[in-house]
N, C-alpha and C positions, 0 to 999 in steps of 0.2 A: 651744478655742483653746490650755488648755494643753499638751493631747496633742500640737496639729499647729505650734505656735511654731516649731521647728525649722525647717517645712518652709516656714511663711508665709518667716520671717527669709530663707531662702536663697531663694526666690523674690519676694521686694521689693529682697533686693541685684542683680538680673542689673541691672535700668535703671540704677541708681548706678553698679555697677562700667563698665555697658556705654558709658555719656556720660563716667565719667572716662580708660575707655581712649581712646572716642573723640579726647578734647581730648590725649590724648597722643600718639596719631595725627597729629593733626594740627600741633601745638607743636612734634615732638620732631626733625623736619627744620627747623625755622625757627630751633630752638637749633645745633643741628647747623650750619647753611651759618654763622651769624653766630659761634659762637664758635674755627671754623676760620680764618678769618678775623682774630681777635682773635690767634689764637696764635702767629701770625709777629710777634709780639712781644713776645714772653714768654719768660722764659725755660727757664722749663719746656716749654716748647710740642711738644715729643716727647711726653710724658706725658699732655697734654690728646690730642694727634692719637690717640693710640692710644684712650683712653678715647671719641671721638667714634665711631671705627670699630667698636667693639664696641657701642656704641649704636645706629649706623647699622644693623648686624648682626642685632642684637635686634629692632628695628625691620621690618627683612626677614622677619624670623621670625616676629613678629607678625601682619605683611600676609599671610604665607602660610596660617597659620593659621585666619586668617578666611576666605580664598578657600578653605579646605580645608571647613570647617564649612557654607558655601554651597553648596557643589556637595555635601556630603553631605544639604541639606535639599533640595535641588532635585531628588535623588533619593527623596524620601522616608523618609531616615533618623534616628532619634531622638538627639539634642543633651545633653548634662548641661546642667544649668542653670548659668550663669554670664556675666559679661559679654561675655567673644567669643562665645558662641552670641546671646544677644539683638544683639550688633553685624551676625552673619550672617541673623540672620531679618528685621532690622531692613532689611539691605541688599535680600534677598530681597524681600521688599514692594515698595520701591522700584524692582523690577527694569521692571513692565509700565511704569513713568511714564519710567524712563529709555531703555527700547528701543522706537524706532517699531515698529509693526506694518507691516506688509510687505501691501500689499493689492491687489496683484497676485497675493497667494497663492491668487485664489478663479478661477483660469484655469480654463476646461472642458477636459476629457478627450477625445483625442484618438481620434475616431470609429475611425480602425484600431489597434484597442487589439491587436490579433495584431501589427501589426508595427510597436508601440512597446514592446519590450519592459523597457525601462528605467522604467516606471510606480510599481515597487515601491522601497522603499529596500533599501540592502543593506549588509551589515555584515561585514567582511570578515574573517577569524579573526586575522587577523596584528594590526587594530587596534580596538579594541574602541570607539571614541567612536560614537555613535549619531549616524544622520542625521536630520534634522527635516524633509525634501521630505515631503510629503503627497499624494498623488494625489486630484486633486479628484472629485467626483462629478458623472457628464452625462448625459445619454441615450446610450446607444452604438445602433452601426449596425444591430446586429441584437436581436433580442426576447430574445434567452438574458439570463440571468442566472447564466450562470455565471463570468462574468469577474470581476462582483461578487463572487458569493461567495467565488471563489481571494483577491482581492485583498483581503475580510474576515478570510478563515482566515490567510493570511500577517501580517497589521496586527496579530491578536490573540495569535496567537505571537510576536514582536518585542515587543511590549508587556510580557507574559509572561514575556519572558527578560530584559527592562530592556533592548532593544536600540534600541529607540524611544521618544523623550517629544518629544509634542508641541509646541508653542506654544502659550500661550494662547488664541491667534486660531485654534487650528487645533483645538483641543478639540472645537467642533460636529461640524464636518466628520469624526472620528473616529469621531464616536459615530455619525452617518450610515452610515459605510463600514461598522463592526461592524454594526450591525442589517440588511444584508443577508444575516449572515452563514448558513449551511443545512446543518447537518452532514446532513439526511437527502438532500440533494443530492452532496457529497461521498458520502456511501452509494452511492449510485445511482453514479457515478463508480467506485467500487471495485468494484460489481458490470461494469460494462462491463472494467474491469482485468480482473478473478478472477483467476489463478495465472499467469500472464504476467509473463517479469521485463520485459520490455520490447519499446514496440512507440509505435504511434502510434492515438490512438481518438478516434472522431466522438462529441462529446455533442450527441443531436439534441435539436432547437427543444420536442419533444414527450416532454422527459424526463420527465415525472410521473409516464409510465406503465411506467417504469422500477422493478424490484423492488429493496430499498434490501439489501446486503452488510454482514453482520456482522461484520468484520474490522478485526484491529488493526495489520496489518504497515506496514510500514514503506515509503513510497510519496511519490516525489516527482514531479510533474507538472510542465507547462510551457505556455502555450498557445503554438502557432503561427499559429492564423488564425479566423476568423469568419465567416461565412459565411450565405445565407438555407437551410444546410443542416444548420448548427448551428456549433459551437466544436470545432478540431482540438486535441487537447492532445496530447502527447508525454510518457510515462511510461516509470519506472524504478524499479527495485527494486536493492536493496546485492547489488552482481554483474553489474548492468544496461547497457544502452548508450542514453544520451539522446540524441535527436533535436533536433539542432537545427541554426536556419538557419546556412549556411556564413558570411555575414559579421557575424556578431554578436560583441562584444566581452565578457571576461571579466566586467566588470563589467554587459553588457548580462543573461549568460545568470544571472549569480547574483542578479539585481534580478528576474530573471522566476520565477523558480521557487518553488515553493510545494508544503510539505510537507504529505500527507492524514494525516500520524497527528498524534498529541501527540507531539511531540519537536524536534529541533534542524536544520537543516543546518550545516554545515559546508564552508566554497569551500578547497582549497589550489594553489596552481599551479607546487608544488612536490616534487619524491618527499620533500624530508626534512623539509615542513611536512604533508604526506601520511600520514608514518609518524607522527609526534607525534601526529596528529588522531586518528589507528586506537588512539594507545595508549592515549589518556588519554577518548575518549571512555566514554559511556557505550552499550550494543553497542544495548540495545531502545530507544532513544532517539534517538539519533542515527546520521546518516547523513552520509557525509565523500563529496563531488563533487569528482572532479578534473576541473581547470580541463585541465589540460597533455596531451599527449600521450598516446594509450593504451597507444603501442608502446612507449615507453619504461620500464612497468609489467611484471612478470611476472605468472602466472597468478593466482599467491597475491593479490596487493594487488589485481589487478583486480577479484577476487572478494569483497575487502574492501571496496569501494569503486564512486561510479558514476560512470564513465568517459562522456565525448563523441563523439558521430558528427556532426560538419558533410555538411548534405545539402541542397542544391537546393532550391529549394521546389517544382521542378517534379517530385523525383524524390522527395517524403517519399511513403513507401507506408503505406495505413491499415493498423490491425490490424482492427480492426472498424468497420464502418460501419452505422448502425440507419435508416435511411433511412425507416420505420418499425415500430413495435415489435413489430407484429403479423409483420412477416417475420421465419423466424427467421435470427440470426446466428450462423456458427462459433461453437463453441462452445472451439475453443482455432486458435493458430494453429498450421496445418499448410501449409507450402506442400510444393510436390508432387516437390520435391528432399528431403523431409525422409525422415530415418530411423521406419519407424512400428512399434512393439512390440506384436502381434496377441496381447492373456492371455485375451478370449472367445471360447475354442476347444478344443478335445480337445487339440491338439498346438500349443503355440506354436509365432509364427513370426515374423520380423522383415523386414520387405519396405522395399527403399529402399536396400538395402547395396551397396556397389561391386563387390564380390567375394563369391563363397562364404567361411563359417566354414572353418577347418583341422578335416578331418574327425573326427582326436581328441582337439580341444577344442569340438566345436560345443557339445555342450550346457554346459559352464562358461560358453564363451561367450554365449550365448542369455539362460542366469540372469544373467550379472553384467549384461549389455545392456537386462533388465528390471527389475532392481534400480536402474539408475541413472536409466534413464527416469523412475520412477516417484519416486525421490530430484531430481529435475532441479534443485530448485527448495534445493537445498542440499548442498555438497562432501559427498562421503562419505570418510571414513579407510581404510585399506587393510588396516586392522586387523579392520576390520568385514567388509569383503569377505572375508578369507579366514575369518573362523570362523564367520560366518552365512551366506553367500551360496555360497562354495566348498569348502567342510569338507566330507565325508564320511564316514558311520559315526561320527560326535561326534569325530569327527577333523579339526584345524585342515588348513587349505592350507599348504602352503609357500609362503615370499615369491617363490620362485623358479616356483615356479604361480604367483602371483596375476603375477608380472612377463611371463610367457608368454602367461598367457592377457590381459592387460590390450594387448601389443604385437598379438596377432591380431587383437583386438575391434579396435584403433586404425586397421586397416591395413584391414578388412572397412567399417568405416563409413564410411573416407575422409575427404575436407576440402570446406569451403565456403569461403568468400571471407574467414570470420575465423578461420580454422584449423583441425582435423582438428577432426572431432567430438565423442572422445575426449582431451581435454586432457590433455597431459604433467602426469605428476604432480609437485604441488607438493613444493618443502621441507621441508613436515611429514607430508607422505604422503594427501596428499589428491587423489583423484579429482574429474574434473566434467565435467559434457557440454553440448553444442548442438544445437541442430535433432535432436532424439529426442523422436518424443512416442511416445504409447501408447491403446489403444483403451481402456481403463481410468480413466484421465484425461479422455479426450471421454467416455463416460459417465457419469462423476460430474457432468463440469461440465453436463451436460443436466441432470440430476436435479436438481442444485442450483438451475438459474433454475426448471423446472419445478414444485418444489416452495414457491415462492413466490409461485403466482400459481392462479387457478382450475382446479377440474379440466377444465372445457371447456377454458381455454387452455392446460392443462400436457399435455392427449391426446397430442397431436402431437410434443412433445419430449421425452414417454415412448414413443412409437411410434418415432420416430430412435432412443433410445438402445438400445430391445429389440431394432433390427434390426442393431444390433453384437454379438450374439448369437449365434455360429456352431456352438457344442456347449459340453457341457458343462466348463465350464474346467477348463484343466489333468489332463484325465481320461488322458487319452497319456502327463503327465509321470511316468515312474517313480519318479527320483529327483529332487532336488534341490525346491525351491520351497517347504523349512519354513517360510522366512519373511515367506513369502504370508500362511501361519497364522498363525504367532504375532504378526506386526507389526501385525491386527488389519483385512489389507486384504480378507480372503475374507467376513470378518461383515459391513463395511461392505459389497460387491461384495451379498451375496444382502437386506441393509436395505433398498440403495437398488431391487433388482429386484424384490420383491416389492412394492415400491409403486409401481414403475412399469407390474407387469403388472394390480394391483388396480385401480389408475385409470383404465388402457386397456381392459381389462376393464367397468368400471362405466359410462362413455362408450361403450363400442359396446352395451351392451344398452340404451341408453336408447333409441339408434338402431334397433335390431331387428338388427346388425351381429351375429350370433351366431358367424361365422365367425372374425371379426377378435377376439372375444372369448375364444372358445377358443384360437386362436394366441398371443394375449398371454399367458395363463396359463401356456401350455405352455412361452415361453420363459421366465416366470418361473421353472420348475419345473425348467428345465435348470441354473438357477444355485444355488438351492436346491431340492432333490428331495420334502427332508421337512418341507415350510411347509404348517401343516394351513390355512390361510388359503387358499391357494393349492388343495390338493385340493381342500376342502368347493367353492369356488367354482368349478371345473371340474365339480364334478360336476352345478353347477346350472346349466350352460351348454343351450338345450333342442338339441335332437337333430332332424335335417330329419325324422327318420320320424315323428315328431308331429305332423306340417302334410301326410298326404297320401300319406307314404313306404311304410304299409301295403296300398296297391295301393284306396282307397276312392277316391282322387282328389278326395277334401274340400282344399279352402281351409284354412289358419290362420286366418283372419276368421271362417269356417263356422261355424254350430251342430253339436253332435253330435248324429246322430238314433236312433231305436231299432233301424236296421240292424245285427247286427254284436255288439249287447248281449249281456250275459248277464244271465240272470233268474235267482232264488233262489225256491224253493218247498219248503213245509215240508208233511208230514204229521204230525199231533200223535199218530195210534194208537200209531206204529213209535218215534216222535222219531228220526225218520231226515231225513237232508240233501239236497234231490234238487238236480243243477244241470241244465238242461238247455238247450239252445240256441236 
């Protein structure tokens, strides 16, 4: 008691001090109205008025104080010990007796949860008070559950950034909505995404059988609609273009969205609340949605940023649909106006361009058109093009190359409906492209779901990806493509080949399929030559002349019989070897 005197003392004064403020609270307007009052007859009574005003003052100052102290405990935050903090916790307690509970707050959920999208609360950047709406919990129209879980994962982020504090009454129900929450369903979600900045994707009713994505990017979704086919969500990535319905309201679209990483959104519906957002965010964290117009954005900030597409509900086009999981789905999106970059081949080739390359830029051409494909998924610097992609003999490009060959490539790929292919380069010297994929990209992404699920069900989507296979890559290219090598994509390219010919391989000999076994090998072996995995296992591929191909006309099934043998016979006089037939 000696040791802690100090700290009892200061903690038995909060209640003292905190009932004689109280009574000064409450006294010090009743002195106040009556001695103002009094001094219009006094002589002095200037001197009293002023003294009442600076009391009245202090008074205000007080009040605010304590309302500052409460909403700092209402948040959670720790108090010095003293009589205003015991007046605010004091008040605090008193809060549930003095504010009715609202019990109309337990309304069920609206069965078209696609097309209420105002369910979620939303917190607008311009003003930071948290909203208290709570979306209740119902049976919805269809057996998914993933309306739950988005609407878990958003409640538990808000919470997490202090952007949401319940009601008391409404604590149950939170802790309802979090415990649906599924991050290996989200998983499953980013796997249906993979490298797509944006599109629109079917989560079927039969997600279970969905392989879960180890990925941390940065990905914002939406639902649109519900369905006995499953749940449409509309995704986007920083660079992206959201899907959403044409008459939905700013506050409708930033109440429905919901971020698959750990991190923030951010709504602005303005360019110069846009650029604040871009500056001060944080880049792996957060992701800044403009609400406003896309046209009124130039490359650079669109690129920063995820921009809005209003569309129809009759005209949302899917990116993928898994109708079920056993069929397989695109493995990237390619529609058939797209630009495609052909790298498994002797001589690349790029098919889908509007016009021929300029004959003496085709090959600068060709590499920088593969290079960016293959970069789709993030601006490239112009700095980088010319001393890795377009240099020569460890000799940089000139910018007057990279500007030559950048205006051929723009004018050979042409435009679609959101602009040339090849984006005007930004203010800081940045490249970027659209609708360019690459045979390189579709093979990975096979390999990738393949590689997550059994060898019987990854056969077939190692058999697709071997027959994008057409020679041995790049064997025509003379020059240019170091940075095939060095960037690390030719080790991955022969990694993921080699186990896709081994597994097609290992499935067709279970089958007796020795043909289809040997062919897989072979194109493994085009991608890597010298994979002793790959030989050794070719050469135990068996051969038709061992089932019959020696003119005996045996079966495979057959016994061997003593037709045909060869016999060993020894004389011991000579120790001589006789063979005879």
């Amino acid at each position: 008691m000696a040791t802690y005197s100090s700290t009892v003392r200061r903690l038995s004064s909060g209640p003292l001090q905190g009932t004689a403020l109280a009574l000064y609270f409450v006294l010090l307007p009743y002195v106040v109205i009556t001695k103002w009052s009094e001094s219009e007859h006094q002589s002095n009574g200037a001197i009293v008025r002023v003294l009442l005003v600076a009391l009245g003052i202090f008074w205000l100052t007080f009040l605010a104080h304590v309302v500052m102290n409460v909403v700092r405990l209402r948040h959670g935050k720790r108090l010095n010990v003293g009589g205003s903090a015991w007046l605010a916790g004091l008040v605090v307690a008193l809060l549930p007796f003095l504010v009715s509970s609202n019990p109309s707050g337990a309304s069920t959920l609206s069965t078209s949860f696609a097309h209420t999208p105002h369910v979620m609360p939303f917190v607008r950047h311009a003003s930071h008070e948290p909203r208290h709406s709570l979306p209740p919990l119902a049976p919805l129209a269809t057996s998914s559950l993933v309306p739950l879980a988005l609407m878990a994962k958003r409640r538990y982020d808000e919470i997490l950034q202090q952007d949401f504090e319940p009601h008391d009454d409404q604590v149950d129900q939170v802790i309802d909505l979090l415990r649906h929450g599924n991050n290996r369903l989200l998983s499953q979600i980013r796997y249906l995404i993979g490298d797509v900045v944006s599109g629109v994707v079917v989560v079927p009713l039969d997600y279970e059988a969905l392989p879960a994505a180890d990925r941390d990017d940065a990905v914002v979704v939406k639902i649109l609609s519900c369905d006995e086919h499953g749940t449409r969500l509309a995704f986007a990535k920083e660079g992206g273009v959201l899907t959403i319905h044409a008459n939905e309201s700013h506050d409708q679209i930033a109440a429905s969205c919901v971020a698959l990483h750990q991190g923030k959104m951010v709504f602005e519906e303005t360019t110069r609340g846009l650029l604040r957002s871009l500056a001060t965010r944080a880049v792996r964290h957060c992701v800044v949605v403009y609400l406003g117009a896309a046209k009124e954005l130039d490359e650079e900030l669109r690129a920063s940023c995820i921009t809005l597409k209003p569309v129809a509900t009759q005209d949302i086009d899917v990116t993928y649909q898994f109708a079920k999981f056993s069929t397989p789905a695109p493995a990237t999106v390619s529609p058939a106006h797209d630009v495609r970059v052909e790298l498994l081949r002797a001589d690349p080739q790029i098919t889908g361009i509007d016009e021929p390359f300029v004959a003496t830029l085709r090959r600068r051409c060709i590499e920088m058109v593969a290079y960016l494909a293959l970069h789709r998924t993030e601006p490239v610097t112009g700095d980088r093009l010319r001393t890795r992609v377009l240099n020569y003999a460890n000799v940089d490009a000139s910018s007057r190359t990279l500007a030559n060959t950048a205006s051929a490539v723009r004018k050979s790929l042409g435009s679609t409906s959101d602009g040339p292919r090849l984006h005007q380069v930004t203010s800081s010297g940045l490249y970027a492209t659209h609708g360019v994929t690459s045979d390189i990209e579709t093979f990975h992404s096979l390999i990738s779901r393949a590689r997550n699920m059994t060898s019987t069900d990854a056969a077939p989507l190692a058999h697709e990806a071997l027959q994008l296979i057409h020679g041995e890559p790049l064997a025509s290219a003379l020059r240019g493509f170091e940075w095939f090598l060095a960037e690390g994509y030719f080790a991955r390219l022969q990694r993921d080949a080699e186990w896709a010919a081994l597994v097609l391989h290992h499935e067709a000999m279970l089958h007796d399929q020795f043909e289809l076994a040997f062919w897989s090998l072979c194109q493994g072996l085009l991608v890597d030559p010298y994979s002793d995995a790959l030989s050794d296992a070719l050469a135990r591929v068996p051969r038709s002349r061992q089932f019959g191909g020696d003119g005996s006309g045996g079966a495979k099934d057959q016994t061997v019989s003593s037709r045909g043998t060869v016999t060993m016979g020894w004389t011991f006089d000579g120790f001589t070897k006789q063979v005879s037939q």
